[in-house]
HTML snippet that shows the backbone in 3Dmol.js (N, CA, C, O; Angstrom):
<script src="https://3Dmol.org/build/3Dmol-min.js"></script>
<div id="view" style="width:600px;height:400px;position:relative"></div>
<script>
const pdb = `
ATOM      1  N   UNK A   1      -9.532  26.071   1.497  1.00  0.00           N
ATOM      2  CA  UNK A   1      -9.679  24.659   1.814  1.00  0.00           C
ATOM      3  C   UNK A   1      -8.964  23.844   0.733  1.00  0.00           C
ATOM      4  O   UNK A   1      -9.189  24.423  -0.329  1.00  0.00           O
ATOM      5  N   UNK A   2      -8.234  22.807   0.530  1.00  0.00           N
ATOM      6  CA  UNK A   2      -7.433  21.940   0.460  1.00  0.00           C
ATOM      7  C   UNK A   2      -8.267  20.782   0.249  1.00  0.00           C
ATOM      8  O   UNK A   2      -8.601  20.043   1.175  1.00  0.00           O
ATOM      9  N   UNK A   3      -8.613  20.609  -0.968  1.00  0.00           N
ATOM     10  CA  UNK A   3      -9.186  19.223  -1.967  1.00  0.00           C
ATOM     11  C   UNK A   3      -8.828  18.178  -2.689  1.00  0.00           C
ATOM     12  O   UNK A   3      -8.903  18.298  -3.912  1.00  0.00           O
ATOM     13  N   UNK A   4      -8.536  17.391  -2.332  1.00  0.00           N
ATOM     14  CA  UNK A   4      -7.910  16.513  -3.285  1.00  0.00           C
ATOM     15  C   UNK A   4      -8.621  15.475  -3.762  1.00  0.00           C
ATOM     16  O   UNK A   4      -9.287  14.872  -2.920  1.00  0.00           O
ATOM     17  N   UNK A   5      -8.680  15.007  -5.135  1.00  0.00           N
ATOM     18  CA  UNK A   5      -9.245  13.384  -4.962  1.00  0.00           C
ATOM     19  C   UNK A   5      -9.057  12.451  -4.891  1.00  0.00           C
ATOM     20  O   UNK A   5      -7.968  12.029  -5.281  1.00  0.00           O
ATOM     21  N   UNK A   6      -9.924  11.684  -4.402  1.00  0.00           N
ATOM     22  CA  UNK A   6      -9.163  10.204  -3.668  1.00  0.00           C
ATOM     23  C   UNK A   6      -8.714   9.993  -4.908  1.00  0.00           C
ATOM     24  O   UNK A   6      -7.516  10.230  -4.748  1.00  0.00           O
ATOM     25  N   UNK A   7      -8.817   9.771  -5.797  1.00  0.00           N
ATOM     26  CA  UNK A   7      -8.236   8.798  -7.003  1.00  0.00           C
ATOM     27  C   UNK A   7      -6.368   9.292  -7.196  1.00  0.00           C
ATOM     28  O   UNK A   7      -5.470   8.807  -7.884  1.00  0.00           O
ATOM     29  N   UNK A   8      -6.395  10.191  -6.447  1.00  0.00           N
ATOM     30  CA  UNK A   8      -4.732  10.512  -6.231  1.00  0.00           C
ATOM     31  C   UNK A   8      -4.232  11.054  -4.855  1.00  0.00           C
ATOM     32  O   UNK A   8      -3.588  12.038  -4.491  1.00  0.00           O
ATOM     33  N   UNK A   9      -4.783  10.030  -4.283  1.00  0.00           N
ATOM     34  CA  UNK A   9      -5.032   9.572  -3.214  1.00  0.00           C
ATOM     35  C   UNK A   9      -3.194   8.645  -3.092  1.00  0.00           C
ATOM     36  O   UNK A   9      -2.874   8.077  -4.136  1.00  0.00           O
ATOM     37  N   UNK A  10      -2.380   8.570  -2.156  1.00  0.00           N
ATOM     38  CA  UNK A  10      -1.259   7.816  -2.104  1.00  0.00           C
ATOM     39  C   UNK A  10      -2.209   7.160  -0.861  1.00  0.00           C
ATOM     40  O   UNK A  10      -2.462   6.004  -1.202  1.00  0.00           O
ATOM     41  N   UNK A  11      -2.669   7.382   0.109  1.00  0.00           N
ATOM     42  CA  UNK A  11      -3.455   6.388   0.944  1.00  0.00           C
ATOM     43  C   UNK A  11      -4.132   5.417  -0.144  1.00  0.00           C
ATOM     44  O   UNK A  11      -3.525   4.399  -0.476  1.00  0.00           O
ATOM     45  N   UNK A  12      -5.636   5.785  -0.813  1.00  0.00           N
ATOM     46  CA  UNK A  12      -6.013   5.236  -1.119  1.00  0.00           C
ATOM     47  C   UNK A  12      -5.200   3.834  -2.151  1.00  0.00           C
ATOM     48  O   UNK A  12      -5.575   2.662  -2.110  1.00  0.00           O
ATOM     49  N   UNK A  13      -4.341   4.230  -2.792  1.00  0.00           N
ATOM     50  CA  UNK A  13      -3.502   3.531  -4.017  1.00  0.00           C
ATOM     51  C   UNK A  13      -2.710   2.056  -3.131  1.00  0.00           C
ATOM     52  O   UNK A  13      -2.613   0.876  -3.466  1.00  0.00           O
ATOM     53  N   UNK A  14      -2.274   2.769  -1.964  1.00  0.00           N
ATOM     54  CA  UNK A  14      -1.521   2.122  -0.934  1.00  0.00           C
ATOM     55  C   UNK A  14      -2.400   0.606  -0.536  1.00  0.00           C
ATOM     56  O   UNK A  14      -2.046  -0.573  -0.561  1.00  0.00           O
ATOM     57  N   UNK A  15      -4.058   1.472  -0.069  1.00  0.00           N
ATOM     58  CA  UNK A  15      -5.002   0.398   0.341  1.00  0.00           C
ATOM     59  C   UNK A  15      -5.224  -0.752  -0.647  1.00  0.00           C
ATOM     60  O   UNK A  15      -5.224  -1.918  -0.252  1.00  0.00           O
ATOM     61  N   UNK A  16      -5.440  -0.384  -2.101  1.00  0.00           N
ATOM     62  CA  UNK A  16      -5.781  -0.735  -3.064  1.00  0.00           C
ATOM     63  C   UNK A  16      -4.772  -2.466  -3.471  1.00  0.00           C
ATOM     64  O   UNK A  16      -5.122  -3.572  -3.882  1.00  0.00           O
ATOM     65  N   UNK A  17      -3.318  -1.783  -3.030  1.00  0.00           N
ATOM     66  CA  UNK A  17      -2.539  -2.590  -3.952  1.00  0.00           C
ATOM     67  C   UNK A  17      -2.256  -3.282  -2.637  1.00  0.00           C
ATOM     68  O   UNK A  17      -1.834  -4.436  -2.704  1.00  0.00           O
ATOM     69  N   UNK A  18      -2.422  -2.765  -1.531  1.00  0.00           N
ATOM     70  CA  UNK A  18      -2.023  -4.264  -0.194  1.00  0.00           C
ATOM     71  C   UNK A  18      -3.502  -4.875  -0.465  1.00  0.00           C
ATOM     72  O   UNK A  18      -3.386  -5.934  -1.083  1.00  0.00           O
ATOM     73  N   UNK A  19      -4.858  -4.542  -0.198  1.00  0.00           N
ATOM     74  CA  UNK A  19      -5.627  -5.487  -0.715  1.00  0.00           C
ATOM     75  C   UNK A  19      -5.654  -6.608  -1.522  1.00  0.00           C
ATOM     76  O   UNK A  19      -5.971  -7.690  -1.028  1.00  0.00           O
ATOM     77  N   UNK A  20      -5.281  -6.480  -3.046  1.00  0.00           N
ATOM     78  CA  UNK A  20      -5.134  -7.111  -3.887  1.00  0.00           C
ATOM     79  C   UNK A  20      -4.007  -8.028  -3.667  1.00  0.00           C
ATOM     80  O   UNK A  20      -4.338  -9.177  -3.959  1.00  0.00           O
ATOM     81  N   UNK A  21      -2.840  -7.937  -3.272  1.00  0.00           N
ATOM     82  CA  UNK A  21      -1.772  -8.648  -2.664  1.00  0.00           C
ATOM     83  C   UNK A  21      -2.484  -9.934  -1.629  1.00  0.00           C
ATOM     84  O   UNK A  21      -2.335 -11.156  -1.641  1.00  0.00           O
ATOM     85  N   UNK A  22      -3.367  -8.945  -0.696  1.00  0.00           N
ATOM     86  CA  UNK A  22      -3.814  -9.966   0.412  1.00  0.00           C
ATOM     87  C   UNK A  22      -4.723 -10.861  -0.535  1.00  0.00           C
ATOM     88  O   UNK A  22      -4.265 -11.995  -0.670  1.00  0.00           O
ATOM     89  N   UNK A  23      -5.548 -10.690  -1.015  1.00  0.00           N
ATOM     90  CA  UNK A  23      -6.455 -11.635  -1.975  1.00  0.00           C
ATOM     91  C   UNK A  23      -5.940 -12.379  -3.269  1.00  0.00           C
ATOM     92  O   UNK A  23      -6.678 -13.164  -3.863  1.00  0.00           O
ATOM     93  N   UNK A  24      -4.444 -12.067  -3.756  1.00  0.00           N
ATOM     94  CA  UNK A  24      -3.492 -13.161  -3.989  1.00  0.00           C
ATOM     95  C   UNK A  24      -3.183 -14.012  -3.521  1.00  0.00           C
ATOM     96  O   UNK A  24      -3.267 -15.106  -4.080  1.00  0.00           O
ATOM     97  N   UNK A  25      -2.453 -13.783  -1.684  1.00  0.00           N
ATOM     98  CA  UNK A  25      -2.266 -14.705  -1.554  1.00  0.00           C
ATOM     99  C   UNK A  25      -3.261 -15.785  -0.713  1.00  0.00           C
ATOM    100  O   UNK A  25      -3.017 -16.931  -0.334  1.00  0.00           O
ATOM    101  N   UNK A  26      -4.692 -14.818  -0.552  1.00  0.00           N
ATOM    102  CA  UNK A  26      -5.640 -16.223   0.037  1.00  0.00           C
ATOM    103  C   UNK A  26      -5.774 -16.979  -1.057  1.00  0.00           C
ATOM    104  O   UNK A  26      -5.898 -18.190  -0.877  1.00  0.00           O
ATOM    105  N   UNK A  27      -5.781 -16.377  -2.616  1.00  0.00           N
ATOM    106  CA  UNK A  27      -6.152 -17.378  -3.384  1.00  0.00           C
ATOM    107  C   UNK A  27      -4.860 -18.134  -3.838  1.00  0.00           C
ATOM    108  O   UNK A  27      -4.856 -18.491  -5.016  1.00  0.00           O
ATOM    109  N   UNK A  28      -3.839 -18.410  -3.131  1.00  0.00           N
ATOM    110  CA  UNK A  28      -2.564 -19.081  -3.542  1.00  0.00           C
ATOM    111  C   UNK A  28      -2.027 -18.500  -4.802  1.00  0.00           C
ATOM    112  O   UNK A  28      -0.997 -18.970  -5.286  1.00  0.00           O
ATOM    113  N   UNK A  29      -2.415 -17.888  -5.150  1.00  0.00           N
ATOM    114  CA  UNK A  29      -1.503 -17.485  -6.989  1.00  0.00           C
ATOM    115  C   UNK A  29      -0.293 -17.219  -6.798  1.00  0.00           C
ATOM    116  O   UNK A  29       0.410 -17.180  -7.808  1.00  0.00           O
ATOM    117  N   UNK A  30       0.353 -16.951  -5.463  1.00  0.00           N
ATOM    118  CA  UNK A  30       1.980 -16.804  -5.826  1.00  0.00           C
ATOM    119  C   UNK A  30       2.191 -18.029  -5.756  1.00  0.00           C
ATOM    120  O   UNK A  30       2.735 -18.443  -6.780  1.00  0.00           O
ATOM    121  N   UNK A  31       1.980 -18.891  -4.906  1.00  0.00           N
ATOM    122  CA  UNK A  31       2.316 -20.405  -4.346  1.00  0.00           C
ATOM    123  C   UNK A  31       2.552 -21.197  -5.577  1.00  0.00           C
ATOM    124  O   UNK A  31       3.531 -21.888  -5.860  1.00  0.00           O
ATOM    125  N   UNK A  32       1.484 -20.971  -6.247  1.00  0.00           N
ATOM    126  CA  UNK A  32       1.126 -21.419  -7.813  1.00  0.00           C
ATOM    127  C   UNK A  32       2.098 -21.124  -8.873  1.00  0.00           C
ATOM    128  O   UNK A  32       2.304 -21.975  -9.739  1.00  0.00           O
ATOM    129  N   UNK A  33       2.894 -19.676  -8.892  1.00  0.00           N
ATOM    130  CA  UNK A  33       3.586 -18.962  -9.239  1.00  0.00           C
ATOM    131  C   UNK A  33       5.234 -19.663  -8.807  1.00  0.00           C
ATOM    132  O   UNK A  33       5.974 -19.894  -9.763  1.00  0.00           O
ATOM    133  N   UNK A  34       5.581 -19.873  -7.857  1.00  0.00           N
ATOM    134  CA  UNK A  34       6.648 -20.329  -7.362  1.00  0.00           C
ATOM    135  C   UNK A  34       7.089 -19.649  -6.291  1.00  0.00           C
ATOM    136  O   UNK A  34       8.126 -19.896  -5.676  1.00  0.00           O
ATOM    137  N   UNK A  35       6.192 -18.657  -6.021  1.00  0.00           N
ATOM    138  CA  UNK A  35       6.540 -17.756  -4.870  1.00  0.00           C
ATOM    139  C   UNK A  35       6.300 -17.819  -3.353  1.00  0.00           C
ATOM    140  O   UNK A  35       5.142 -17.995  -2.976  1.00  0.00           O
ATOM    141  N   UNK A  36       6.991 -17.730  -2.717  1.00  0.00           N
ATOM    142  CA  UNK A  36       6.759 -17.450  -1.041  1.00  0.00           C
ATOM    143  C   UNK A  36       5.699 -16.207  -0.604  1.00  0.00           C
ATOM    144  O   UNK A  36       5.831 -14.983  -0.591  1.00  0.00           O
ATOM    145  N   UNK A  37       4.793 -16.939  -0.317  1.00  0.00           N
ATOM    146  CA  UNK A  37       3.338 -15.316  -0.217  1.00  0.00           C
ATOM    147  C   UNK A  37       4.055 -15.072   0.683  1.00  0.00           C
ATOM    148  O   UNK A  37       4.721 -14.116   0.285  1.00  0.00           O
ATOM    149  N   UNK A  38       4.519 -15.447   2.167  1.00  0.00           N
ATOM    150  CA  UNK A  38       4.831 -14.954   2.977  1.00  0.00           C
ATOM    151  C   UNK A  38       6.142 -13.752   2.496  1.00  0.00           C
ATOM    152  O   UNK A  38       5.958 -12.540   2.607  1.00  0.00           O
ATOM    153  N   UNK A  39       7.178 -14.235   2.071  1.00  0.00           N
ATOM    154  CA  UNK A  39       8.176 -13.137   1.346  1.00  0.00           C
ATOM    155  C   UNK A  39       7.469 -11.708   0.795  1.00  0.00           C
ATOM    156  O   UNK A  39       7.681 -10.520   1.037  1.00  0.00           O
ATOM    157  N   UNK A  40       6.475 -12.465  -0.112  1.00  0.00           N
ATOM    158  CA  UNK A  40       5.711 -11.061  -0.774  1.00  0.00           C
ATOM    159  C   UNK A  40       5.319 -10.065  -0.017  1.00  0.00           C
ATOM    160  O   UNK A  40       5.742  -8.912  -0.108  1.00  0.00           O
ATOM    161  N   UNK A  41       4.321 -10.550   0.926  1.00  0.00           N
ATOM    162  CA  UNK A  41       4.120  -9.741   1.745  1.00  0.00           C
ATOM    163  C   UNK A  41       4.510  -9.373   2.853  1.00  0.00           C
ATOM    164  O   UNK A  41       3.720  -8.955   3.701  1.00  0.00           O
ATOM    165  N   UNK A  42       6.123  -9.482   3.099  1.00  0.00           N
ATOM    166  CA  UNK A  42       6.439  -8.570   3.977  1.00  0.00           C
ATOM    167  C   UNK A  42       7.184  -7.912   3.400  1.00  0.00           C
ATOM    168  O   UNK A  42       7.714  -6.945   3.948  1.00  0.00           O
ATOM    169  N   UNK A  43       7.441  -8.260   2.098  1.00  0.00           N
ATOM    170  CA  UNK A  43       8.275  -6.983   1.356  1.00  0.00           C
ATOM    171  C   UNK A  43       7.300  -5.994   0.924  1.00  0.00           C
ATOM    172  O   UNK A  43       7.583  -4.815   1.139  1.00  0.00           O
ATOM    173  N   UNK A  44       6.212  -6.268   0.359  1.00  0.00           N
ATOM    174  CA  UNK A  44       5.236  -5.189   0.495  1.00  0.00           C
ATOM    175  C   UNK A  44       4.969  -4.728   1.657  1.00  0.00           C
ATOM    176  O   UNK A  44       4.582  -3.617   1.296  1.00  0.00           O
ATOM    177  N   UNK A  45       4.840  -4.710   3.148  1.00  0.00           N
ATOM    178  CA  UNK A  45       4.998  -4.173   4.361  1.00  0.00           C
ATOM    179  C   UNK A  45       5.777  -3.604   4.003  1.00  0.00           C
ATOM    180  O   UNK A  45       5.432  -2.428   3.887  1.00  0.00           O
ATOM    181  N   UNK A  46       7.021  -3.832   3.652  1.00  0.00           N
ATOM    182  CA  UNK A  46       8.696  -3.303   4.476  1.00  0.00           C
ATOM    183  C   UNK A  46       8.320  -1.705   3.126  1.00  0.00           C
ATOM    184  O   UNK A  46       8.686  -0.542   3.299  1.00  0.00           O
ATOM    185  N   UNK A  47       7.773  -2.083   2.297  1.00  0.00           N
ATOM    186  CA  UNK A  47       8.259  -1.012   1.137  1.00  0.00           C
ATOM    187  C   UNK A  47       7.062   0.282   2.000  1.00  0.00           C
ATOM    188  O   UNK A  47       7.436   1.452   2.072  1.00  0.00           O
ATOM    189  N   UNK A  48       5.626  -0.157   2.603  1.00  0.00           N
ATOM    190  CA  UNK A  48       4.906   0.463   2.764  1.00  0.00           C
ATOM    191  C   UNK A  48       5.495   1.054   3.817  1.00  0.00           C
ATOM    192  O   UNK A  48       5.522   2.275   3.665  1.00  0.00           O
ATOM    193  N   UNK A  49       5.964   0.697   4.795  1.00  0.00           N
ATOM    194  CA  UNK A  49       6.557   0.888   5.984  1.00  0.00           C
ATOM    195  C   UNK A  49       7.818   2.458   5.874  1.00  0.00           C
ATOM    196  O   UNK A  49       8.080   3.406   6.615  1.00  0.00           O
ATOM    197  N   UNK A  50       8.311   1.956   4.461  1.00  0.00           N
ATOM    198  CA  UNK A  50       9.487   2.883   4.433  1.00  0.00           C
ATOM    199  C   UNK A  50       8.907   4.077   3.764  1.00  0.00           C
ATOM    200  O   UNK A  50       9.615   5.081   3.829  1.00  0.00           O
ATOM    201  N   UNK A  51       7.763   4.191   3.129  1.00  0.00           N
ATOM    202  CA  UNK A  51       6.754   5.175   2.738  1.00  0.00           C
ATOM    203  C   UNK A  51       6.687   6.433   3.583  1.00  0.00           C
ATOM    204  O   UNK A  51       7.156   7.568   3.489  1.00  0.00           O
ATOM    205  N   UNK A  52       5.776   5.662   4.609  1.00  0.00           N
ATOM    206  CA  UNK A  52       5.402   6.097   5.490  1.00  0.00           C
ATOM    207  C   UNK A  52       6.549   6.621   6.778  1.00  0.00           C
ATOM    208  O   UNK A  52       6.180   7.469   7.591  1.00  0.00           O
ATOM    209  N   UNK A  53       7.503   6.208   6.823  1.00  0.00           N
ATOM    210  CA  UNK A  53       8.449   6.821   7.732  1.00  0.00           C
ATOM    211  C   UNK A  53       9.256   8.378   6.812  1.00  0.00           C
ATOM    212  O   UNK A  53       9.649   9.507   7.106  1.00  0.00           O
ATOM    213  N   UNK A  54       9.122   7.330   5.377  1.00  0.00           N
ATOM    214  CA  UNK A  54       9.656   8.869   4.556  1.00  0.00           C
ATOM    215  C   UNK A  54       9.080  10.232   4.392  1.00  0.00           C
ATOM    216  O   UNK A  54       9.622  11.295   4.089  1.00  0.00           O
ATOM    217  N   UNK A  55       7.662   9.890   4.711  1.00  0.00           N
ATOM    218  CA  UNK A  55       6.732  10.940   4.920  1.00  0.00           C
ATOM    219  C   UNK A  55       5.815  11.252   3.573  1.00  0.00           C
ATOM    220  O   UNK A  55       5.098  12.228   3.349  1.00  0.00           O
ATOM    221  N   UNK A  56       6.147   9.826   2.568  1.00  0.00           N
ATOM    222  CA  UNK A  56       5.333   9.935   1.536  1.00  0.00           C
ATOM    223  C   UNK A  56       4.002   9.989   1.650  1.00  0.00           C
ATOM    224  O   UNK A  56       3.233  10.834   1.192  1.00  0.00           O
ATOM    225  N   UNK A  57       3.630   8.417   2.702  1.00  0.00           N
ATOM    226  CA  UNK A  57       2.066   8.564   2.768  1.00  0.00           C
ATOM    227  C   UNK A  57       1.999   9.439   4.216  1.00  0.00           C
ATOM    228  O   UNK A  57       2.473   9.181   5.323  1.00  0.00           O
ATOM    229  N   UNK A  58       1.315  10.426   3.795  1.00  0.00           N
ATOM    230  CA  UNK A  58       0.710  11.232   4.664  1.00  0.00           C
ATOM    231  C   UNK A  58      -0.726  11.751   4.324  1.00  0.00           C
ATOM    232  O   UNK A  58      -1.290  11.088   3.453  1.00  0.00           O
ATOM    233  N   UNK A  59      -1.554  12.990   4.927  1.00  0.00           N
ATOM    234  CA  UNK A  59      -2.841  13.301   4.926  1.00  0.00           C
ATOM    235  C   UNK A  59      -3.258  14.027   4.090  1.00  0.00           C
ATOM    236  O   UNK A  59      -3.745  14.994   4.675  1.00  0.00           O
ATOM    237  N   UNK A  60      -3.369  14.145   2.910  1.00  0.00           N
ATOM    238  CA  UNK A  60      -3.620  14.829   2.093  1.00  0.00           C
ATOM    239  C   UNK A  60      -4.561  16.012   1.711  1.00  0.00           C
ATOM    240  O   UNK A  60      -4.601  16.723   0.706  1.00  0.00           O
ATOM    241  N   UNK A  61      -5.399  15.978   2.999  1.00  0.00           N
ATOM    242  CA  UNK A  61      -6.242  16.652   3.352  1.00  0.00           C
ATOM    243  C   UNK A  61      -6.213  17.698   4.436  1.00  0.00           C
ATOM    244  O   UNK A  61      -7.176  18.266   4.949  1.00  0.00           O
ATOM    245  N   UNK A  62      -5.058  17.831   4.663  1.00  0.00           N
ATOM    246  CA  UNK A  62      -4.171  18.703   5.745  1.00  0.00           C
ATOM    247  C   UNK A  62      -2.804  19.858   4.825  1.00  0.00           C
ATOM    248  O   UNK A  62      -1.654  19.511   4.553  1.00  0.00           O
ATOM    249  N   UNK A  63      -3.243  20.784   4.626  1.00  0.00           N
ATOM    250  CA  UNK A  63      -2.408  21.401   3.853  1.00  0.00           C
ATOM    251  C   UNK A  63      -1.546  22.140   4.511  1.00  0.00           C
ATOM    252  O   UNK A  63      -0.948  22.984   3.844  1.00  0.00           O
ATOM    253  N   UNK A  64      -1.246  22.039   5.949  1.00  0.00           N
ATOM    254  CA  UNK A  64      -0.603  22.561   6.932  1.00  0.00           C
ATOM    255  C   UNK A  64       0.695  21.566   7.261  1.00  0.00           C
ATOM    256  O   UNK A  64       1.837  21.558   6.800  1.00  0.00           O
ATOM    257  N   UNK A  65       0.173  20.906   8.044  1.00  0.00           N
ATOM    258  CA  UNK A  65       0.967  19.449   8.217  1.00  0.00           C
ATOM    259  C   UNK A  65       1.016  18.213   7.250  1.00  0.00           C
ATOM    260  O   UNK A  65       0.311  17.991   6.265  1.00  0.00           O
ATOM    261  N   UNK A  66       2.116  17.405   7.835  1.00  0.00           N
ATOM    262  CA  UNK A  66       1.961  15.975   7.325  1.00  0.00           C
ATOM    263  C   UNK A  66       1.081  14.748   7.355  1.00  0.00           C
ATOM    264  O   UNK A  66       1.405  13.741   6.725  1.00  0.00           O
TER     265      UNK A  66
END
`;
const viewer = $3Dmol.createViewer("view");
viewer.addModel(pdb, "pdb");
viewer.setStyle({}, {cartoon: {color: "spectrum"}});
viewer.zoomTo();
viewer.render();
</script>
């Protein structure tokens, strides 16, 4: 059986840092910053996006497949 822990976790890390992004920009701090939240976060999409097609984030709990 095939164990890993979440704490190296690429899901979990993934969840972690789009969370915190999303609760940036409800609290305006990029806006504040000089930044376009909207920009931010679709470049954080686009980076997560290309992750996941690369086959980085996958199941870690599957030592067979992806």
């Amino acid at each position: 059986m095939n164990t890993q822990s979440r704490w190296k976790s690429y899901y979990l890390w993934a969840a972690i840092i789009a969370q915190i992004i999303t609760i940036l920009q409800l609290g305006n701090v990029f806006q504040s910053l000089g930044l376009d939240a909207g920009l931010v976060g679709d470049i954080v999409a686009g980076v997560l996006q290309l992750l996941v097609l690369l086959g980085i984030l996958n199941n870690p709990t599957d030592s067979k497949d992806w």
